[in-house]
C-alpha positions in Angstrom: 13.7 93.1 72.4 13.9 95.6 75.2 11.4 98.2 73.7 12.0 100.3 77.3 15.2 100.9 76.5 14.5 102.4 73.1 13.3 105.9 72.2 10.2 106.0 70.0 13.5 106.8 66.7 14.9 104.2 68.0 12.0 102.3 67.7 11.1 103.1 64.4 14.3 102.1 63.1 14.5 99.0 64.4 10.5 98.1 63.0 12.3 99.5 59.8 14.9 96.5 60.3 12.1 94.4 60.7 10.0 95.0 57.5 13.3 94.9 55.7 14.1 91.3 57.0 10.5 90.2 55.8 11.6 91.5 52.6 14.3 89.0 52.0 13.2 86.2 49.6 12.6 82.8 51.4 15.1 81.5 48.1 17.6 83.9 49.0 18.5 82.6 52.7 18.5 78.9 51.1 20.8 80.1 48.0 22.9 81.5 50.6 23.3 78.3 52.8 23.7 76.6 49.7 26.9 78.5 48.8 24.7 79.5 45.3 25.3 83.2 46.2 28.5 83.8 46.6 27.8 86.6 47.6 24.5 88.8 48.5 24.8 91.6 46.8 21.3 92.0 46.1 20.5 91.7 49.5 22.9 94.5 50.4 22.1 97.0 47.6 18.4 96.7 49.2 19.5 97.7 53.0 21.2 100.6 51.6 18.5 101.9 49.4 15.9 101.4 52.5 19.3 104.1 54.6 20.0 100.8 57.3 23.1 101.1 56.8 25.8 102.7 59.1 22.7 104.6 61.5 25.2 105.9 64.1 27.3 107.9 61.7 26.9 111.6 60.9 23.9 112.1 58.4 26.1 114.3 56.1 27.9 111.0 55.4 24.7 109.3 54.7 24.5 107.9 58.3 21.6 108.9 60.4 23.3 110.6 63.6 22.0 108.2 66.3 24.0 105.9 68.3 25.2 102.1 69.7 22.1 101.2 71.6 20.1 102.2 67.8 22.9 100.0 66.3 22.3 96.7 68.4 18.8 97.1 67.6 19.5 97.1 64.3 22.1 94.3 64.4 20.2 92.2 66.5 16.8 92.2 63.9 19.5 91.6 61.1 20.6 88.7 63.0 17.2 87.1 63.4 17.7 87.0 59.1 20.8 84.7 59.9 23.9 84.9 61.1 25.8 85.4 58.4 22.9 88.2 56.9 23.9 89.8 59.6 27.9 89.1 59.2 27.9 90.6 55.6 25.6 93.5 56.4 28.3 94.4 59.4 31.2 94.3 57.9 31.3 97.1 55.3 29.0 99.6 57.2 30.0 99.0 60.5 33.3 97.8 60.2 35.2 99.5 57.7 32.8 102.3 57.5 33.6 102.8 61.3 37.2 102.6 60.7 36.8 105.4 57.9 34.8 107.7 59.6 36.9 107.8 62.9 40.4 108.2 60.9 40.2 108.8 57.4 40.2 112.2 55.4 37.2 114.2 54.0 38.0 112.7 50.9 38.4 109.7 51.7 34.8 109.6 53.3 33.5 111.1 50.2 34.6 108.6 48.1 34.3 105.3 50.2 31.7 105.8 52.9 28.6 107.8 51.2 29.0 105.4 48.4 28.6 101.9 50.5 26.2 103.4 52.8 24.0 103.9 50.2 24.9 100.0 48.6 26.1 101.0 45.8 29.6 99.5 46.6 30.7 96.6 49.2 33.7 96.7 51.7 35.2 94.0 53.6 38.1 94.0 56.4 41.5 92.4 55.7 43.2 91.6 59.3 43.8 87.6 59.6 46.9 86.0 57.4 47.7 82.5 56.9 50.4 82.4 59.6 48.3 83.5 62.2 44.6 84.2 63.4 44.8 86.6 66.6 48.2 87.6 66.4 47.4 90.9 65.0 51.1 92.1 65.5 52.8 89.6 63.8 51.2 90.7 60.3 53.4 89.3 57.4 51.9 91.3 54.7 54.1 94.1 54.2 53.6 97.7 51.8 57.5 98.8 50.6 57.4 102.7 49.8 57.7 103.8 46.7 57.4 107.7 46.2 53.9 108.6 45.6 52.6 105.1 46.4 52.9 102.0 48.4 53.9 98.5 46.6 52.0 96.2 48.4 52.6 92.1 48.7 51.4 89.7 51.0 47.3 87.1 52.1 44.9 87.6 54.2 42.5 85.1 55.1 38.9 84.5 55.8 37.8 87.8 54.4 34.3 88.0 54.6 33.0 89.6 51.6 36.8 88.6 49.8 34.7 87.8 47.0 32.2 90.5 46.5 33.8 93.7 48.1 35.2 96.8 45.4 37.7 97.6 48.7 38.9 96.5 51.3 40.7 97.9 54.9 44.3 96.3 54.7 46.7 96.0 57.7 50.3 95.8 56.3 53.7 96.0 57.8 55.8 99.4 56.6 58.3 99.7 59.3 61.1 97.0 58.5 63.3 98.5 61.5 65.2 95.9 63.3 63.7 95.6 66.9 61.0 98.2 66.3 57.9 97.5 67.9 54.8 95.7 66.1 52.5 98.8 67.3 54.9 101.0 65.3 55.2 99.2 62.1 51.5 98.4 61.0 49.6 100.6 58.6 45.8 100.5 57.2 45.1 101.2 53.8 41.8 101.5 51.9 43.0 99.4 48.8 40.9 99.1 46.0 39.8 95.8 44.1 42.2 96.3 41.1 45.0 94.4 39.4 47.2 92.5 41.4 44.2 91.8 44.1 43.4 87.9 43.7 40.7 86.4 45.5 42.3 82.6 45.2 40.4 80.3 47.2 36.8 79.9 48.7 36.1 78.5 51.5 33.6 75.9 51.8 32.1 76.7 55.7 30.4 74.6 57.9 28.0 77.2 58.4 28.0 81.0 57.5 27.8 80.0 53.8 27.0 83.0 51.2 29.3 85.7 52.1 32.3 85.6 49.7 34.7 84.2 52.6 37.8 83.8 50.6 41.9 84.1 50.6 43.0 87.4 49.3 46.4 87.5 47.8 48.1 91.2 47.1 50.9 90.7 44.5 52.5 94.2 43.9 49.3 96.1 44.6 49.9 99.7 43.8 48.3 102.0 46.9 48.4 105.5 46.2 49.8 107.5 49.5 46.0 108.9 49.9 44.9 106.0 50.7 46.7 105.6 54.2 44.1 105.2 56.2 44.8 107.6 59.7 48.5 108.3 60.1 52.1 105.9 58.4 52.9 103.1 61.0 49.5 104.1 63.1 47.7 101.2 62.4 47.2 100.2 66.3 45.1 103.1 67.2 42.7 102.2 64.2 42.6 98.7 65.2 42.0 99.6 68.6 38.8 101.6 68.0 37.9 98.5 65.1 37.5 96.2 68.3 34.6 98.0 69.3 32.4 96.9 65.9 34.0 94.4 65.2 33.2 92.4 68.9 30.1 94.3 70.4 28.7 94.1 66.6 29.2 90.2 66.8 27.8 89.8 70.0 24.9 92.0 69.4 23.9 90.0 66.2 24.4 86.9 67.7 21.2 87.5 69.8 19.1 87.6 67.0 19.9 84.2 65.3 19.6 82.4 68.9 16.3 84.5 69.2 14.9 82.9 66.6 16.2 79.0 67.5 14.4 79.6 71.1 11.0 81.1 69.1 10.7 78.4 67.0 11.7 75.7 69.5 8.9 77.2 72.1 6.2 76.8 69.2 7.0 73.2 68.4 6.7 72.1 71.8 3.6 73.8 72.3 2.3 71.6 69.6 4.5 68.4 69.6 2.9 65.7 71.7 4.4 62.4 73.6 2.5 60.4 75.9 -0.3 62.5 75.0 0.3 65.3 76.7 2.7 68.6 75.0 5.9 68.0 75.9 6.4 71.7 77.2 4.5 70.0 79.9 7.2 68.5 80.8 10.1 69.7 83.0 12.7 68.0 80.9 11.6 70.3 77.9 10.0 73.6 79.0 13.4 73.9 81.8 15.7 73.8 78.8 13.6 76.8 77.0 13.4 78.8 80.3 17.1 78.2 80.5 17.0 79.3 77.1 14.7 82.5 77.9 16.8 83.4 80.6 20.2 83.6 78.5 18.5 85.2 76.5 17.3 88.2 78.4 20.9 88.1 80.1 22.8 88.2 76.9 20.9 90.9 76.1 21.1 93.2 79.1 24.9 92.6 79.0 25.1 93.4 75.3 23.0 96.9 75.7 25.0 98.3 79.0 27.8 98.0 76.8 26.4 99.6 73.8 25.2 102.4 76.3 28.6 102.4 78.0 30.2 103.1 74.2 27.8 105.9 73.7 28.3 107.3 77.2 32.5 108.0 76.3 33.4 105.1 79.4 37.0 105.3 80.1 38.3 102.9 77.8 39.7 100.5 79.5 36.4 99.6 81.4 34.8 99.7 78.0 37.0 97.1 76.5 36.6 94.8 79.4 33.2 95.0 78.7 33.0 94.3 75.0 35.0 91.6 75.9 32.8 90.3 78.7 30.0 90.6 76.1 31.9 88.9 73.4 32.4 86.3 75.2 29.2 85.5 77.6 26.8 86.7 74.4 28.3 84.3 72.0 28.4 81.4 74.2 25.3 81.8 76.2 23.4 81.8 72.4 25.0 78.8 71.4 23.8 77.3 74.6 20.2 78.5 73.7 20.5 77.1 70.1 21.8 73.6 71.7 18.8 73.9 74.1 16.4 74.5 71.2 17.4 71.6 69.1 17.7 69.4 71.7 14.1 69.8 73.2 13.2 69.6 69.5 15.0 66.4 68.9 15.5 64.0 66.2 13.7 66.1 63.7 15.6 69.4 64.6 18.8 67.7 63.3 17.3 67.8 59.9 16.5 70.8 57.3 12.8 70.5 58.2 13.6 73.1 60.5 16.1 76.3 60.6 17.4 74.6 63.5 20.2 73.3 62.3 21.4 76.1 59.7 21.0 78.1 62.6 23.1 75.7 64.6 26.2 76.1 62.5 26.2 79.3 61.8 26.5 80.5 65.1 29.3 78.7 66.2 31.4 81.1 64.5 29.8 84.0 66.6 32.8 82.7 69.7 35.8 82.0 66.8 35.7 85.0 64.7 36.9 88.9 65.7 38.5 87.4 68.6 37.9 83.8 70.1 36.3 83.4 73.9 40.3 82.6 75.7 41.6 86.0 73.8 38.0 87.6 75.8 38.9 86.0 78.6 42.4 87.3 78.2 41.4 90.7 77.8 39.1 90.5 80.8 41.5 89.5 83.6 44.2 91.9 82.4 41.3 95.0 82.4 40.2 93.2 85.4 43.3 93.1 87.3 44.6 96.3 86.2 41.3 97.8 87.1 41.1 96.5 90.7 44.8 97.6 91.3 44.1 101.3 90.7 41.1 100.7 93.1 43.1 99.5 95.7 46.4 102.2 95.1 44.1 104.6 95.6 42.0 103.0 98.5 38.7 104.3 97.5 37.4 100.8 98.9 36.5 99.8 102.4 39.2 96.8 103.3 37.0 93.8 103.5 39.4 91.7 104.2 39.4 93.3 107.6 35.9 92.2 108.1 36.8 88.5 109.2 37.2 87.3 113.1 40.6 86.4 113.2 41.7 89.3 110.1 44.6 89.9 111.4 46.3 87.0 112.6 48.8 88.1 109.7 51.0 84.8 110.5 48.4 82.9 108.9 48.1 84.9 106.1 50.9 83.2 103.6 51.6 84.2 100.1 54.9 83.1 99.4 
């Protein structure tokens, strides 16, 4: 942790995160992994009684009024719990709680957000179907209007929390216009667990076990109009402020499981011996931790100058380039230092002996879900791109190209 980038709140918050992870009961992180809880509802009602929840919202919502860099504090200690700790704790309260505060009514705080910051009731995010995992736009589940309410039909799948939550954000089609654009013909809805919401099917994970991941099928679900979440076929500017939690809170998190993998990795080879010496005495061992250490501290300096370039109001198109960048490197680099601390671990490290491998598979969802690394990268060299065009109309750059012997010998210079 970076404690001189934190205020002494800050601080305090964050050593509040901690106590609250020592909490946790040893049995609960095995029942999780062993798909016993379904989901952790215990675990939850706890973080919200203890006010962890949600700390970057207004307090008269139950939040406590501070900001992003306070949030990946937070996230990353929840992460060092376990990945999927962390998954479920994110995304009610920072997912769908975000989504809430930032477009939904008075009323609709009132009765959804106070409530689940407090843990008194769960929320999960409905955005992937069946058909389709990243292709947002091309949402199948569609909400028919009906006078005074929406009739809504359609699955979404790999809901976190599908099993546990009491509501759930919902993106469904309600523009059936021939040739109308996808941006104009989405909605989000708050849609309470009720009749016609099914959780049908399970999934058994490779890692990230616990949560309630499940299939969700909507048959004839009866919305009231209230429950529009922001304004009828405006579902693209929620989901465009959603990316912020949803992929700085993943990358954040992340940090905190691979934190752990590298801790407990340097202790064993402290203590392990081979050829009578510790093998951190080695270079073949204590190079792959530094590697490791390095990432590490990388990860993390990439992941906070984006949380402070959120709470700094960054034009955002630089800051989705940089969630994206963070996404990306932050997810990857930790699997790297996970794969670095069971390998210097070894044999031994591919059992349960150790968290290693629990830790192991649970991360590599960190680079999958909210967005996989080649739709980051996507996002990246279009920002990128678009970014260093601007620069360029507007020449606020010195040419460098002009800064070569033989720069203008323009017959040389080919592009087509």
């Amino acid at each position: 942790m970076f404690d001189y980038l934190l205020t002494q709140e800050q601080i305090k918050l964050r050593d509040e995160a901690r106590d609250f992870v020592k909490w946790v009961p040893r049995q609960m992180v095995l029942d999780m992994d062993a798909d016993t809880i379904k989901f952790p509802r215990e675990f939850l009602q706890e973080a919200g009684r203890r006010n962890l929840f949600g700390c970057r919202y207004p307090k008269e919502w139950g939040g406590r009024g501070m900001d992003w860099v306070t949030t990946g504090a937070m996230l990353e200690e929840i992460g060092t719990l376990g990945y999927e700790f962390a998954c479920v704790f994110g995304v009610g309260a920072e997912l769908v709680c975000d989504a809430i505060i930032q477009h939904g009514t008075d009323a609709q705080k009132e009765k959804y957000v106070r409530p689940l910051l407090k843990g008194d009731i769960f929320a999960a995010e409905c955005l992937t179907e069946p058909r389709g995992g990243s292709d947002f736009f091309g949402a199948t589940t569609k909400a028919e209007d009906h006078g005074d309410y929406f009739l809504l039909n359609g699955q979404k799948r790999f809901i976190v929390g599908g099993e546990g939550a009491d509501y759930f954000l919902v993106y469904a089609r309600t523009n059936f216009e021939p040739g109308v654009k996808s941006q104009k013909a989405i909605t989000a809805f708050i849609v309470d667990r009720g009749p016609g919401v099914d959780t049908k099917y399970l999934y058994n994970l490779m890692g990230c076990r616990g949560g309630g991941t499940a299939r969700l099928v909507f048959k004839d679900v009866k919305v009231p109009k209230e429950n529009v979440l922001g304004t009828l076929n405006g579902a693209y500017e929620v989901f465009n402020t959603m990316m912020i939690p949803e992929r700085l809170g993943t990358a954040i998190m992340t940090i905190g499981s691979a934190r752990v993998a590298l801790e407990i990795a340097t202790h064993y080879t402290t203590r392990r011996k081979a050829f009578g010496l510790p093998i951190n005495t080695f270079q073949g061992v204590s190079f792959q931790v530094a590697e490791g250490a390095m990432l590490l501290d990388a990860a993390r300096s990439l992941g906070y100058t984006t949380c402070k370039a959120v709470d700094s109001g960054m034009n955002i198109d630089r800051v989705r380039r940089m969630i994206s960048e963070s996404k990306k490197f932050i997810t990857e680099s930790c699997q790297k230092i996970v794969h670095n601390a069971m390998q210097v671990i070894g044999g031994i490290g591919y059992t349960n002996v150790f968290p290693i491998e629990r830790i192991y598979r649970d991360v590599r969802l960190a680079s999958i879900w909210t967005g996989t690394s080649e739709v980051m990268s996507m996002i990246i060299a279009h920002e990128w791109y678009r970014e260093q065009k601007k620069i360029r109309a507007e020449s606020k750059m010195r040419d460098f190209e002009a800064d070569a012997a033989e720069a203008f010998a323009e017959e040389e210079k080919i592009y087509e």
